[in-house]
C-alpha positions in Angstrom: 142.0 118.2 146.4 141.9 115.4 149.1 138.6 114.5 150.8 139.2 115.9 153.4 139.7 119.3 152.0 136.5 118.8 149.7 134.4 118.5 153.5 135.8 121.2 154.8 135.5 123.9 151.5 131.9 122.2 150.8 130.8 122.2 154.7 130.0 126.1 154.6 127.8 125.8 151.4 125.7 122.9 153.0 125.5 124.8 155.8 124.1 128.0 154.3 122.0 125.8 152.0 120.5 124.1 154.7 119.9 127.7 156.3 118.7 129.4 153.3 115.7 126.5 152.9 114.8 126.9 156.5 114.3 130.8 156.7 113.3 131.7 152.7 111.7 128.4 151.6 110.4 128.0 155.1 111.7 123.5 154.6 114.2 121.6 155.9 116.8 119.7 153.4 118.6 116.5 153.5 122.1 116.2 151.4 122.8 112.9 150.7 126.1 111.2 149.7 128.6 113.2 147.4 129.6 111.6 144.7 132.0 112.5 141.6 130.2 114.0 139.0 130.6 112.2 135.5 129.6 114.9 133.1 129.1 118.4 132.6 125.4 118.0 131.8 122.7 120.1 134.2 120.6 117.5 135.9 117.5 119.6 135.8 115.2 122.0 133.8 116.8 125.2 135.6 120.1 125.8 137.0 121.5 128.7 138.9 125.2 129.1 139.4 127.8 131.1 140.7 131.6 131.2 140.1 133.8 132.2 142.5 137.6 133.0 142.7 140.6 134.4 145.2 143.6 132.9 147.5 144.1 130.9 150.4 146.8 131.1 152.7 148.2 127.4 153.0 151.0 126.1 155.1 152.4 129.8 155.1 152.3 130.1 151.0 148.9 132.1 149.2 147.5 129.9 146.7 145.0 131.3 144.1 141.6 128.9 143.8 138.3 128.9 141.5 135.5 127.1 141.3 131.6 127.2 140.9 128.2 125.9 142.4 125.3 125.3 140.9 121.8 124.2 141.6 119.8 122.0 139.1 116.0 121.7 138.8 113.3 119.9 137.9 110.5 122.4 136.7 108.2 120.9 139.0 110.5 121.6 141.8 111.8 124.8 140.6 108.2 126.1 141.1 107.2 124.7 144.3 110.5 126.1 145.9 109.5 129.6 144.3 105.9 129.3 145.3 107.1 128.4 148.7 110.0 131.5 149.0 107.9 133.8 146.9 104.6 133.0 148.7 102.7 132.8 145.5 101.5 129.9 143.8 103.3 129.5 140.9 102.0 126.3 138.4 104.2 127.5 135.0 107.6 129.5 134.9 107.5 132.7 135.0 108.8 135.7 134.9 108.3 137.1 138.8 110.2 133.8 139.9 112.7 133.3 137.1 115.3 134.7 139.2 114.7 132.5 142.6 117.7 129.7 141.6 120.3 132.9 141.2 119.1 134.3 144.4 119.3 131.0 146.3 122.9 130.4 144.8 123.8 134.3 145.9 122.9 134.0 149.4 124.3 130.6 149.9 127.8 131.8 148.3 127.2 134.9 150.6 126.7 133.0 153.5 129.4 130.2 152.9 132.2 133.1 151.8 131.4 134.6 155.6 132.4 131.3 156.8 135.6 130.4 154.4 136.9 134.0 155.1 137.5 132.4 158.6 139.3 130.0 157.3 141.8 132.4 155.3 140.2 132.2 152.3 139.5 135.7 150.4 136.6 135.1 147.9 135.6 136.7 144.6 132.2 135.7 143.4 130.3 136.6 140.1 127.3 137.8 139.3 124.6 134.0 140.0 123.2 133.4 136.4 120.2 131.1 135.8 119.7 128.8 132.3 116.6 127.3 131.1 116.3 124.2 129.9 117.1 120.5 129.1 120.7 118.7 128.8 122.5 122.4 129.7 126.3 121.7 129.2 127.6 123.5 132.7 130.8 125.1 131.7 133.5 124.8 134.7 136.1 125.9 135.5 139.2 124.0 134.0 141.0 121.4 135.5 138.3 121.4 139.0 136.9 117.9 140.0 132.8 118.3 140.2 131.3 116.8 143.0 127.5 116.2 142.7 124.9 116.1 145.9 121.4 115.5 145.8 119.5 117.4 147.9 116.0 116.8 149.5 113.3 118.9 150.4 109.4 118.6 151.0 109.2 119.9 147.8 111.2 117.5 146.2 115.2 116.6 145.0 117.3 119.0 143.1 121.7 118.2 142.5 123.7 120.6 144.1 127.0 121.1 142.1 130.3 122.2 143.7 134.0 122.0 141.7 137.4 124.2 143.7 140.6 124.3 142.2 143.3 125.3 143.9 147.3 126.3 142.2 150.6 128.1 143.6 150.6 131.9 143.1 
């Protein structure tokens, strides 16, 4: 995938990100610079992810894609952005917030599918899962580049992961 393709696919997940912080975590975030990521390792202490698959009509041919986002946290952060969406203090993980990473990832792949579907792409997404813990090996898809953002917030910087593959049908 060219640049400019990666923009234009990754645009409407920024978007929605930047959305989702605004109305649920009630903060405003600042991507920074993509960059290619150079590992599969999760650069936090939680991640949520989603996968995501269907076609794309291209230059008059349908063209079956996959990929996945994901959303890495510190635990520190993690709990300030649940505290802040939950509107409860929360100062160890636990269980009434586990599930704030999946939900974040499901409404941002909600909101950026609205988007793409605009663009002629018809999108599959799975069910947002959430791991715990340190060095998490992020299983991708197969053959997708990962591009890696970090995000800021007032409640601190988490990695944004996004990888799209797309192949003749």
């Amino acid at each position: 995938m060219n640049i400019e393709s990666y923009l234009k696919f990754s645009k409407p997940f920024i978007d929605a990100l930047r959305e989702t912080f605004k109305v649920m975590v009630n903060t405003n975030i600042t991507p920074h610079s993509p960059k290619l990521k150079s590992d599969s390792k999760a650069k936090g202490e939680v991640t949520a992810m989603i996968g995501m698959n269907g076609t794309v009509m291209k230059d008059g041919k349908e063209q079956a894609f996959n990929g996945l986002i994901a959303f890495s946290f510190s635990k520190e952060v993690y709990l300030k952005i649940a505290s802040a969406m939950l509107m409860q203090e929360f100062k160890d993980y636990h269980e009434d917030m586990e599930d704030t990473g999946a939900e974040i990832a499901n409404i941002v792949m909600g909101n950026a599918k609205k988007v793409l579907a605009t663009q002629g792409y018809k999108i599959g997404m799975s069910t947002p899962t959430r791991v715990k813990g340190k060095d998490y090996e992020i299983k991708y898809p197969a053959n997708t580049v990962v591009i890696e953002t970090t995000i800021s917030s007032d409640h601190g910087e988490f990695m944004f992961d996004i990888c799209y593959r797309e192949s003749l049908t």
